[in-house]
N, C-alpha and C positions, 0 to 999 in steps of 0.2 A: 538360904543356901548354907551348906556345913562343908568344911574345908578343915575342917581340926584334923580327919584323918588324911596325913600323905604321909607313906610311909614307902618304903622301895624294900622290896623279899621278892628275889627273883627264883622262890622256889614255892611261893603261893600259888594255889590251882585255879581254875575257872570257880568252883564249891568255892572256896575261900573269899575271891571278890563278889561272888553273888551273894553271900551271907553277910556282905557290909551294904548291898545292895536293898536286902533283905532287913535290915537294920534301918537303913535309911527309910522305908517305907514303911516301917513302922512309927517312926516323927512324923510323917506325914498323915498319917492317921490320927496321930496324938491332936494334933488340931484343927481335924476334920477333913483334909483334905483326902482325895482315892489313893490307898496304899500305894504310892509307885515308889521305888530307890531307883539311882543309877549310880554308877560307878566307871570315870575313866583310868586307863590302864596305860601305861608306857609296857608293852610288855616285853618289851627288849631287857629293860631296867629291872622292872616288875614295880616300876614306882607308879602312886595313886595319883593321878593331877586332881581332881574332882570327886567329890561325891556328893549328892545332893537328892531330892525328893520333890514331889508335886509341891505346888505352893501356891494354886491358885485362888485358893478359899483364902488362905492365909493371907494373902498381898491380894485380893481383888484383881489379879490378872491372866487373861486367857493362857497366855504364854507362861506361866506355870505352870511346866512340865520338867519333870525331874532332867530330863533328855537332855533339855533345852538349858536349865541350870548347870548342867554339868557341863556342855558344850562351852555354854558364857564364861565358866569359869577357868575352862583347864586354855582356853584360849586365850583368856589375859595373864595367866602364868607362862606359856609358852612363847606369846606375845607375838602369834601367829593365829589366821583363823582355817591353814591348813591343817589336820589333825592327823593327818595320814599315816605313822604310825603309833594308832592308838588302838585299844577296844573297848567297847562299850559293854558293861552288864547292865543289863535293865531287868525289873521285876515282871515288865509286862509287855507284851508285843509294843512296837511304836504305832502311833496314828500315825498316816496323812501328814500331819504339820512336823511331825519328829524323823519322821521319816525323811523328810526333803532334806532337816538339816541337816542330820547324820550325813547324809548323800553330797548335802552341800560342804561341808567338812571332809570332806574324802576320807571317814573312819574305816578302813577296811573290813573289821570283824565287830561282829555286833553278838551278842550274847545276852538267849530272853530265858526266862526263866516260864514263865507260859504263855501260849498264843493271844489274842484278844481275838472274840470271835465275831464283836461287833464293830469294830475299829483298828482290827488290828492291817497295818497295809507292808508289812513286809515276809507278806508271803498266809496268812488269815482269807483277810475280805481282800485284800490288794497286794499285788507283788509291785510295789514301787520303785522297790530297789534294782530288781531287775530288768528294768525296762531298756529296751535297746538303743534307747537315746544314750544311754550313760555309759561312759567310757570304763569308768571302776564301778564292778558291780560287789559292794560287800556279802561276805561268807557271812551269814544268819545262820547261829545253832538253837533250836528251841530246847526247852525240859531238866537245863541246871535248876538245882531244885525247886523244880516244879509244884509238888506237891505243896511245899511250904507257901509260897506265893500265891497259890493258887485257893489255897483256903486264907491264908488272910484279906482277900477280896471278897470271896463269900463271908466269910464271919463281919465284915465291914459293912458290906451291902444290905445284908440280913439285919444287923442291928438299925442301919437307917431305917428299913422298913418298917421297922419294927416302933423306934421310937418316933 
C-alpha cells in the first residue's frame, strides 16, 4: 500500500484523481501485478485518504485489490469503517468482492475509468450496487480517462502473453 500522497486541493477534477489512480496502477504493474490504482477522495476537502494498487502477486493474497487497500487504509486514518462521504477512483470497474465492500463502506460515488467486461459487477456483468436490498445506492460514472487505462491493461495482458 502507498499513502505518501495525501494531499487536500479542493480544486482538483475527477482527470486529476484518476491520473494518481492511473499512477498507482502503474506500481502495480511494475511487480507483476493487473494494473488497477484507486484512489479515496474527501471531496468536500478535496483531501486524498488513500491511494493504493493491486497487490496480490506482491503479498500472495487474494484480497489484493487496490479497492480493498485503499478502503483498509483511509479507514484507519478516519478511524471509522463508515466512508460515506468519500469517492472512489479506480482504474477498472470493481468485481464482486470490491464491489460489496465499497457498498459495505457506504462510499456514495464511485468513479471507474473503464468497465471490466468479465468481472466487472457494478453495472458490466453485475449491477451489485444497485440491487434493491440496499438502502444507499452509489452514483457509478464510467470513462475518466478511459483510454489511458484501458490500454495499460492490454499492453500488460499482451506482454504476459507474450512472455
Amino acid at each position: 500500500m502507498n499513502t505518501e500522497i495525501r494531499e487536500t486541493n479542493a480544486t482538483m477534477t475527477d482527470e486529476s484523481y484518476m491520473l494518481q489512480a492511473i499512477h498507482q496502477a502503474r506500481e502495480a504493474a511494475r511487480h507483476g501485478d493487473v494494473p488497477v490504482g484507486a484512489v479515496l477522495v474527501n471531496p468536500t476537502s478535496g483531501e486524498i485518504l488513500a491511494v493504493s494498487h493491486n497487490t496480490r502477486e506482491r503479498d500472495k493474497n487474494v484480497a489484493g485489490h487496490a479497492e480493498l487497500n485503499v478502503i483498509q487504509e483511509a479507514s484507519k486514518i478516519v478511524k471509522d469503517w463508515r466512508l460515506s462521504d468519500c469517492t472512489l477512483y479506480v482504474t477498472l470497474e470493481p468485481c464482486p468482492m470490491c464491489a460489496g465492500a465499497i457498498m459495505a463502506a457506504r462510499i456514495p460515488r464511485v468513479v471507474c475509468a473503464s468497465k471490466d467486461p468479465v468481472a466487472g459487477a457494478m453495472g458490466s456483468v453485475w449491477s451489485l450496487h444497485s440491487h434493491p436490498v440496499h438502502k444507499e445506492i452509489p452514483d457509478v460514472t464510467f470513462g475518466c480517462c478511459e483510454k489511458e487505462a484501458t490500454q495499460m491493461l492490454k499492453d500488460f495482458f499482451a506482454d504476459r502473453r507474450q512472455g
